[in-house]
N, C-alpha and C positions, 0 to 999 in steps of 0.2 A: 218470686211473686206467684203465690195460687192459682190454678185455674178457673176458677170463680173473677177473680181482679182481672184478670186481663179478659175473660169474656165481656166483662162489664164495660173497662173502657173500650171494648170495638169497637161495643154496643153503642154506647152514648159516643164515640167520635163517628158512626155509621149514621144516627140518627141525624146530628147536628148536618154532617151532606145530603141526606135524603132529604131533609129540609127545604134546604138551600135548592138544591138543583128541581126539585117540585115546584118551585114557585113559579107561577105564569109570566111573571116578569123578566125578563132577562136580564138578569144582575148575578155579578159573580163574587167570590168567596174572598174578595179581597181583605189580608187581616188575621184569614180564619188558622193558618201556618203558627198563629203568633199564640194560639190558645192552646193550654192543655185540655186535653180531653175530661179528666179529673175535675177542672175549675168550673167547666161548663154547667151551667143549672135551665141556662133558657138562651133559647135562637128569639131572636122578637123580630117582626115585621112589620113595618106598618106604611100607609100612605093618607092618611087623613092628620098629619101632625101641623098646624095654623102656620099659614106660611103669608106675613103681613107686606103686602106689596101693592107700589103706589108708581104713578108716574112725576117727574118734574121736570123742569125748564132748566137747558141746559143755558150757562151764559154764553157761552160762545168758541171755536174750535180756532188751531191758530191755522195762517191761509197763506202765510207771505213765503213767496220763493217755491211754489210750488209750480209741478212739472205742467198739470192739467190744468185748464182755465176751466172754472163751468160758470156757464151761463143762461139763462132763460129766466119763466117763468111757468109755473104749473097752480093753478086752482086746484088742491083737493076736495074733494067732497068731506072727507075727516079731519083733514089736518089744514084746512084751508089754505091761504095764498103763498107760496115761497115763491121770492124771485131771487136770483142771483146774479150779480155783476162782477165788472173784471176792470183791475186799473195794472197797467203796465209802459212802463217805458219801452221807447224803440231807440237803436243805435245806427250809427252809421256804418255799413259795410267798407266803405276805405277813410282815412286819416291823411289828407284832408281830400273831401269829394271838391269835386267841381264837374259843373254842370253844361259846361262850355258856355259861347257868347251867344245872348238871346234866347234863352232855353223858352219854349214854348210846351205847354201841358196837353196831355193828352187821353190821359187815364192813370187811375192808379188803384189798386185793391189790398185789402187787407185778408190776407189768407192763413186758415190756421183748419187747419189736417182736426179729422174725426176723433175721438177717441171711444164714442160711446152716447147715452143719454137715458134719461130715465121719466117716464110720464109720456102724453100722447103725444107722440112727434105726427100726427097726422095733421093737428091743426096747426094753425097760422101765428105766427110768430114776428115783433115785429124787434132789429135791434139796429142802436144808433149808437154813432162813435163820435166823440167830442176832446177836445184839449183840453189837459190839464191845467188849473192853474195854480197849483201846489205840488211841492217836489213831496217824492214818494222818498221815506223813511223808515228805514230797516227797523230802527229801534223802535217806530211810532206805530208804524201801517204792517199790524202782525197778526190780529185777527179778523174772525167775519164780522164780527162786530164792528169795525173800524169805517169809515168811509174819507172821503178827499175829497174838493174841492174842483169841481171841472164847469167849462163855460156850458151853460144850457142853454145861451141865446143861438149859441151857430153847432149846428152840427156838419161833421166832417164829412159823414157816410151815413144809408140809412139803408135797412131791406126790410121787407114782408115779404113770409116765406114761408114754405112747409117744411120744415129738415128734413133729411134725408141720411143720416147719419151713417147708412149701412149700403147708401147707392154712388157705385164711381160714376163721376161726369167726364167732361169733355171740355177743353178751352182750349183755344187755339190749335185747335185741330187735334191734337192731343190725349187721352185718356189719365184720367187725374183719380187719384186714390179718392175717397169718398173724402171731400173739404167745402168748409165755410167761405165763402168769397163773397167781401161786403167791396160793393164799389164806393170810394175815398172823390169826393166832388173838389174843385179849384180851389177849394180854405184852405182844403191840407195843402196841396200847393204850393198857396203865397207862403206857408208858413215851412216849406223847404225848398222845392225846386228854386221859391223867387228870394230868398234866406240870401242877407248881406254874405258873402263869402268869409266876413271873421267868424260866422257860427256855423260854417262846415269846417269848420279847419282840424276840431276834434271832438271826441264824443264829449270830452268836459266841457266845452264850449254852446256843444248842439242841444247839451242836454238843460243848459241855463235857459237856451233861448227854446227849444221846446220838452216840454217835461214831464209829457207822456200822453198818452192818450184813455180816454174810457170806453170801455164797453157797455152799454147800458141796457138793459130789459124792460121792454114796456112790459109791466104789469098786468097778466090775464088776469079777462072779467070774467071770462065762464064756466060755470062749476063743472068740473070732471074734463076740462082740456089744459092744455099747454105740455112744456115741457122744459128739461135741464139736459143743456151740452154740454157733453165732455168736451172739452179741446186740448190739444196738443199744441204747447208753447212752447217746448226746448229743444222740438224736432229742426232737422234742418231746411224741413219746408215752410218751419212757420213764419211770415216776413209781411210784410208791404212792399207791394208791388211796384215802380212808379213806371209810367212809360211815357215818353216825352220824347221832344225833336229839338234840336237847334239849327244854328247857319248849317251846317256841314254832315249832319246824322241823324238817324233815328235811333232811340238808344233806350235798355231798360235799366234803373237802378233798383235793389233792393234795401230797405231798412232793417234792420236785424232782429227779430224778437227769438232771444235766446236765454242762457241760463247765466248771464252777464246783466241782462235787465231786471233792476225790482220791480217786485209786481204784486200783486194781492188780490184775492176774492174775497168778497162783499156776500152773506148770507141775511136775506131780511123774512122771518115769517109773519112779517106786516100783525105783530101781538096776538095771532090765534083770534083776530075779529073775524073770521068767517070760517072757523072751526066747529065741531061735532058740538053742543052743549055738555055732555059727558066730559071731554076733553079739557074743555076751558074748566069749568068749574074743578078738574080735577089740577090740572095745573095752572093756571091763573088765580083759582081762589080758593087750591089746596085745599079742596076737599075731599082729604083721602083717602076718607070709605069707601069712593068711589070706583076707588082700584080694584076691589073684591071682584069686581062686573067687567070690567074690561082695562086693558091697559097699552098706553100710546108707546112707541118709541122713535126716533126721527132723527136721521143724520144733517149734516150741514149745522151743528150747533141748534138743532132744536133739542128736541127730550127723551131723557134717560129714564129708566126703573131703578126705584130702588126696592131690594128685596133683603127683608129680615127675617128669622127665624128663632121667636121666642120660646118655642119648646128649648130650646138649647140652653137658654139659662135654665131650666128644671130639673135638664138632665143632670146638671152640673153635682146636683146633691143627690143624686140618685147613687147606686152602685155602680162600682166601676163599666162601663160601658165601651165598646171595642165597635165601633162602624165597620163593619164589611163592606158594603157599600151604599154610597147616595146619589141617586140621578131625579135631578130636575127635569122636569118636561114642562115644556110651554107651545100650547096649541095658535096658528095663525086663527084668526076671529073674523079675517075679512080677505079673504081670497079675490083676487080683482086683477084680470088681463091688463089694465093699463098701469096699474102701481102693484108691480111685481114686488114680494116679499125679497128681504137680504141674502143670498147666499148663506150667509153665518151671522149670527149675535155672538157676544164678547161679555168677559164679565171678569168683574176686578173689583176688589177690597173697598170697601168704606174708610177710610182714615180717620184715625179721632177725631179731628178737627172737620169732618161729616164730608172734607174732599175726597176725589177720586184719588184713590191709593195706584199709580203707576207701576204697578208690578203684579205679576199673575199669579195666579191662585197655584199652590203646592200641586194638584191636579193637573194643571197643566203642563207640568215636567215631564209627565208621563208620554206624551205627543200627543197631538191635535185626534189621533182615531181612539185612543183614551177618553180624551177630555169631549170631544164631540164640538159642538155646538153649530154644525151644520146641521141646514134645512135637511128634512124629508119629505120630499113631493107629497110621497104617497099618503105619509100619512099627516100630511100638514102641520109637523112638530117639530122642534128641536130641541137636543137634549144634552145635557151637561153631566159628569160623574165631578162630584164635590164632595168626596170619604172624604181625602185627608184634613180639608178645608175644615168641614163638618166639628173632625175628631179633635182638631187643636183647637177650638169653639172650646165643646164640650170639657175639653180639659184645662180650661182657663190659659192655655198658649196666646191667645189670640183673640181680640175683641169681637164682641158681637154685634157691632155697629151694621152689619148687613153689606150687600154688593149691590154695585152697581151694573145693571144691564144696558150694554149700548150696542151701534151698528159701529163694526170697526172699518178703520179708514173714512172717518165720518166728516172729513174735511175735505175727500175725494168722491164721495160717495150720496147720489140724492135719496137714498132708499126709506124705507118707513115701513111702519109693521104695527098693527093692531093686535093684540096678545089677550086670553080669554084669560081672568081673573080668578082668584081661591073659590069667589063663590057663581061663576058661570052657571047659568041650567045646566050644561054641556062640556066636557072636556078643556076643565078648569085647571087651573096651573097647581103643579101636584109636586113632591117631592117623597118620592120612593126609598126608605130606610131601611137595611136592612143589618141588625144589628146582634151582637153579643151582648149578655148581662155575664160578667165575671163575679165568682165568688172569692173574697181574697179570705 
């Protein structure tokens, strides 16, 4: 080879990183190993490529048999009312109890240890506990969507309260890890302590004659208060408490709520009637211009993004084409001390049949500091690298039905996020492309 040819290719594989590493953007040469210097005609760049994206309604997240209970309710100001509720069976701590002769009631609480909460836990909060009167079903009672059957006329237990999610208390002299304790009035009672002895004799027995209980959230009425509990249900503190005397003692028993009890949460966004009008119209009555300008997303089984990129069927007839790299950025659009943004957003395949595809994007193999999708305080973004996703689009590997953006763990998790749109005044939702045109 001449010394003309190889100055040439330095030259142009020189050029192609001078490029590359000039660019303001921080994006790296993934790809670029894969080119000869010879084939090279053009580096392209770009960030203005239409990127079509909308919000929808999600049907619903599954709930049954989970560790955390949440519970409350919160008024958004955008995303209007969620409340959430909890149905769980309790068991009996011995096979068979007995109560001694005469048992007389004394007290009793239902206690379930902290985990967390999301939304103003400064206001007032009001929850009631009730019997069930339909047995909970593994196979039935699996989503938030789901509900059951419990007496409304009597309630068991009631509180108004401030949470306090993050403060230890004090009972019985005692210092107690930061917990819920709703006090349980004489119903619950007749319906165990004064329980014929053939329905303590075994859980199969206790559980015919009582068949769980609810937890129930009065519904906040006002805009920018309330909130959602995390609780802890499979811990070994979480139980009902009873305390009670007979002829001969004073004595405590515990009910068991543990990872032996079926159980389910209940997510209701009462239909987005007192949501943003942006919002509704864009998911209620799917109008998804709308998403150019701003875009909703919400755990607990409310709403996803979906995001498609039609430049990619264009590229398809183009010249062969090599992505170095692709990172999405999507900016928070509504910063707010009480509905704190997600830790991370998540993002998974469209499947042909327009469901959520259960498996993660080729990008994601690479690990989580690859792939990103975690918040940045600073700069109120989060950001996603999707080459290789992009490149098997482009190459007809892989449909271009678009992804789906959610809050992961969206069945443990009350979080929400407001996301600024392709066409924002301001720091609109972008996808940075940084690419090769190959000569073949």
């Amino acid at each position: 080879m001449d010394a003309s040819r190889i100055i040439q290719r330095f030259f142009l594989f020189f050029l192609v990183v001078l490029i590359a590493v000039s660019c303001k953007k921080d994006l790296s040469l993934i790809g670029i190993d894969l080119v000869d210097p010879d084939e090279l005609i053009k580096m392209g760049y770009t960030d203005t490529v239409r990127i079509q994206a909308y919000s929808v309604a999600e049907d619903s997240v599954r709930t049954n048999g989970l560790s955390i209970a949440m519970v409350g309710s919160m008024n958004d100001p955008v995303f209007g009312r969620t409340t959430a509720n909890w149905f769980s069976q309790i068991r009996l701590s011995k096979e068979p109890t007995n109560f001694g002769a005469f048992p007389r009631f004394d007290s009793a609480f239902l206690i379930l240890p902290y985990s967390g909460s999301y939304g103003d836990t400064l206001s007032n909060m009001t929850l009631r506990v009730y019997e069930l009167t339909e047995d909970i079903i593994d196979s039935v009672h699996t989503h938030s969507n789901h509900t059951i059957a419990y007496n409304t006329d009597i309630a068991l237990g009631e509180l108004t309260f401030t949470p306090r999610p993050a403060d230890s208390s004090y009972f019985n002299g005692k210092k107690q890890t930061p917990t819920l304790r709703i006090p349980l009035n004489s119903k619950f009672a007749l319906k165990t302590l004064f329980a014929d002895t053939s329905h303590l004799s075994s859980n199969t027995r206790f559980l015919e004659h009582f068949k769980g209980l609810a937890l129930i959230a009065e519904p906040q009425q006002s805009i920018g208060n309330g909130a959602i509990l995390k609780l802890k249900v499979t811990a070994g503190s979480s139980k009902i408490e009873l305390y009670y005397h007979n002829e001969t003692d004073t004595s405590t028993y515990a009910f068991g709520i543990n990872s032996d009890c079926r159980r389910f949460n209940q997510y209701n966004h009462d239909g987005y009637l007192g949501a943003s009008p942006m919002l509704t119209q864009q998911v209620i009555d799917t109008n998804i211009v709308l998403g150019d300008q701003l875009l909703f997303v919400q755990a607990m089984g409310g709403i996803r993004i979906k995001l498609r990129f039609p430049f990619a069927d264009e590229w398809k007839t183009k010249q062969n084409i090599v992505v170095n790299d692709a990172q999405l950025i999507l900016t928070n659009a509504s910063a707010s001390p009480v509905f704190s943004p997600p830790s991370s957003l998540a993002l998974y395949p469209v499947a042909d049949d327009g469901t959520l595809y259960p498996f993660q994007l080729p990008d994601a193999d690479e690990g989580s500091d690859y792939f990103d999708g975690k918040y940045n305080k600073s700069s109120r973004t989060y950001r996603f690298r999707i080459s290789r996703y992009l490149q098997q689009v482009i190459n007809g590997d892989r449909n271009n039905k678009g992804l789906f953006l959610i809050i992961p763990g969206s069945s443990l998790t009350s979080d929400r996020l407001v996301i600024n749109g392709f066409n924002a005044p301001q720091s609109g939702i972008r996808l940075f492309v940084k690419y090769t045109i190959i000569e073949q």
